[in-house]
C-alpha positions in Angstrom: 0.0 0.0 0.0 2.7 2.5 0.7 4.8 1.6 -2.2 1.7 2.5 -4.6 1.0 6.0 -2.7 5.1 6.4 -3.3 4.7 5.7 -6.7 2.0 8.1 -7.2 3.0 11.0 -5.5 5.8 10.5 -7.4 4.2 10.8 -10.8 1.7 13.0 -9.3 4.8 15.9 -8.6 6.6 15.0 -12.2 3.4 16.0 -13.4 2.9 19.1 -11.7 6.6 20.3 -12.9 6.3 19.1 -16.3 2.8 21.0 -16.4 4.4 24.4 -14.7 7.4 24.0 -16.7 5.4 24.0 -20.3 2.9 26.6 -18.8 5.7 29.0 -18.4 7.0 28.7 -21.8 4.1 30.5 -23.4 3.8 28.4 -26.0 1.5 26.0 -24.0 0.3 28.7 -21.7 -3.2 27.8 -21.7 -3.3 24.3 -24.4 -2.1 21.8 -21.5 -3.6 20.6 -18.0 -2.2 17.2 -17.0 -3.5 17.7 -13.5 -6.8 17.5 -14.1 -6.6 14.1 -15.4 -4.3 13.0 -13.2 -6.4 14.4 -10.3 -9.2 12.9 -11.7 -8.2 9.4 -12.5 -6.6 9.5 -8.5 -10.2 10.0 -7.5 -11.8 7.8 -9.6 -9.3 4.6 -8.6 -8.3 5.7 -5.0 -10.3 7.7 -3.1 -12.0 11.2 -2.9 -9.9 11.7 -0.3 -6.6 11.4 -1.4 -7.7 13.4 -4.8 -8.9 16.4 -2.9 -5.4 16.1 -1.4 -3.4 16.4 -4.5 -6.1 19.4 -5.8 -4.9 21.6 -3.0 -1.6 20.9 -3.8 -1.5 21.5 -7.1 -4.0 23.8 -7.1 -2.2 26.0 -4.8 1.1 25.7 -6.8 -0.2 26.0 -9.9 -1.5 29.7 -8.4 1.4 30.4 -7.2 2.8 30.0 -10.8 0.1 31.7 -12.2 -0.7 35.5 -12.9 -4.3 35.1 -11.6 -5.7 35.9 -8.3 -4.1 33.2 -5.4 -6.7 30.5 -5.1 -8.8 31.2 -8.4 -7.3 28.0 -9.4 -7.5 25.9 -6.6 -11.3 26.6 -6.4 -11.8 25.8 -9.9 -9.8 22.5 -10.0 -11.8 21.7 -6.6 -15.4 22.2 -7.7 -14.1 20.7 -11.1 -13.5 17.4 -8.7 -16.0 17.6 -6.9 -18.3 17.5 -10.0 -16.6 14.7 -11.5 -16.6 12.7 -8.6 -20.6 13.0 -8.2 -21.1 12.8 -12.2 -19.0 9.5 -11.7 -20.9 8.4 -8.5 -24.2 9.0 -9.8 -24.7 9.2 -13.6 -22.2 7.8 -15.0 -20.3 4.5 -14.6 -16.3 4.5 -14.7 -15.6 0.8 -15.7 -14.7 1.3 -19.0 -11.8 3.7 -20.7 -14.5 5.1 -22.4 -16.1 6.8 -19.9 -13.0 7.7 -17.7 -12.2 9.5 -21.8 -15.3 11.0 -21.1 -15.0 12.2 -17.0 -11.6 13.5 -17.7 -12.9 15.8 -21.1 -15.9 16.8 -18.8 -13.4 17.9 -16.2 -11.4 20.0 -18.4 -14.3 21.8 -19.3 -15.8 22.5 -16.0 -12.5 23.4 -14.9 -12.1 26.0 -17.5 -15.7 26.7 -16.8 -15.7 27.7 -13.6 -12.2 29.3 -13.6 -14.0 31.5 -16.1 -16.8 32.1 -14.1 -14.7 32.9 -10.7 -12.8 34.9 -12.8 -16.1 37.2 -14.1 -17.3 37.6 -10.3 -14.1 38.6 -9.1 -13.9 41.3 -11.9 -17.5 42.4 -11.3 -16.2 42.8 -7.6 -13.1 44.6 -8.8 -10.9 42.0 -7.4 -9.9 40.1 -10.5 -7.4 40.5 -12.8 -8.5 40.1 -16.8 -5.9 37.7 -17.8 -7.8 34.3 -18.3 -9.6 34.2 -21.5 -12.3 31.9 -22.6 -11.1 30.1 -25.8 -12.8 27.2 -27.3 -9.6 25.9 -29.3 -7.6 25.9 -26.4 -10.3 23.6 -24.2 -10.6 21.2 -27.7 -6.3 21.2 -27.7 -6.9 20.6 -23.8 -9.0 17.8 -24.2 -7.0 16.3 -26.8 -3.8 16.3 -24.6 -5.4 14.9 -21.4 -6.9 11.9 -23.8 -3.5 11.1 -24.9 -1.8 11.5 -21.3 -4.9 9.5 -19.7 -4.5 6.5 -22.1 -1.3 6.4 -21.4 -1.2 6.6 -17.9 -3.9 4.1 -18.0 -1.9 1.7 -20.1 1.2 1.9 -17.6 -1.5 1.7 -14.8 -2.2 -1.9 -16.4 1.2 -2.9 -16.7 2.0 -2.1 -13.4 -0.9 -3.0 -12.1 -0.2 -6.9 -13.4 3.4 -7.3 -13.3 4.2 -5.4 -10.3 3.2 -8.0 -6.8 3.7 -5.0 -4.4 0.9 -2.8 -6.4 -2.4 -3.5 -4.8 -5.3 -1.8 -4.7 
């Protein structure tokens, strides 16, 4: 059991850097969220527990690394969870890549969602700053990356999950 929660917070924080490190670039600024997935697919195999866990961690780096208002992101990534986790509970069932495909592209867009909304609120409160932008490309590139990083998280998942003894669930 502790050798699995090892192994995940390990990919857990290479994720978080390699998603900070092509955020800062600008190239990428706004076309890649890796967490969301990952956070995702930790709640949907583990526990709601441990995946509101790693949402306030990464939530609160990724605002620290971010030019928004501190916690904008945290929030968003947290209801974003939150919503998954009772579309998964209640609606829709998780057994099959298919509809993990489908929680994790739901997920990116209520993410973005209510980032954008928190982010209209605050500026109607003359809090915010008007830096996040609403772009439907960038949610479709979004989408597209975290369906390519969660089939291949799932696939080492598998592997590990049956050639690997000390990997139990």
């Amino acid at each position: 059991m502790w050798r699995r929660n090892i192994i995940y917070i390990f990919v857990f924080l290479s994720v978080l850097i390699i998603q900070t490190s092509f955020g800062s670039t600008g190239l990428w600024e706004n076309k890649i969220n890796l967490i969301s997935a990952l956070i995702i697919g930790c709640v949907l195999y583990y526990s709601l527990n441990m995946g509101l866990l790693f949402t306030v961690i990464a939530g609160l780096y990724l605002d620290m690394n971010s030019g928004l208002n501190f916690g904008l992101i945290t929030i968003a990534l947290f209801m974003a969870v939150i919503t998954i986790y009772l579309l998964a509970k209640h609606v829709i069932s998780y057994n099959s890549i298919w509809s993990i495909l489908l929680l994790i592209v739901l997920g990116v867009f209520f993410y973005n969602l209510n980032l954008l909304l928190l982010s209209v609120i605050l500026k109607q409160l003359k809090f915010g700053i008007d830096i996040f932008q609403f772009n439907l490309i960038d949610i479709i590139w979004q989408s597209f990356i975290n369906i390519v990083a969660t089939c291949f998280i799932y696939s080492i998942r598998n592997i590990l999950k049956r050639r690997m003894i000390f990997y139990e669930k």
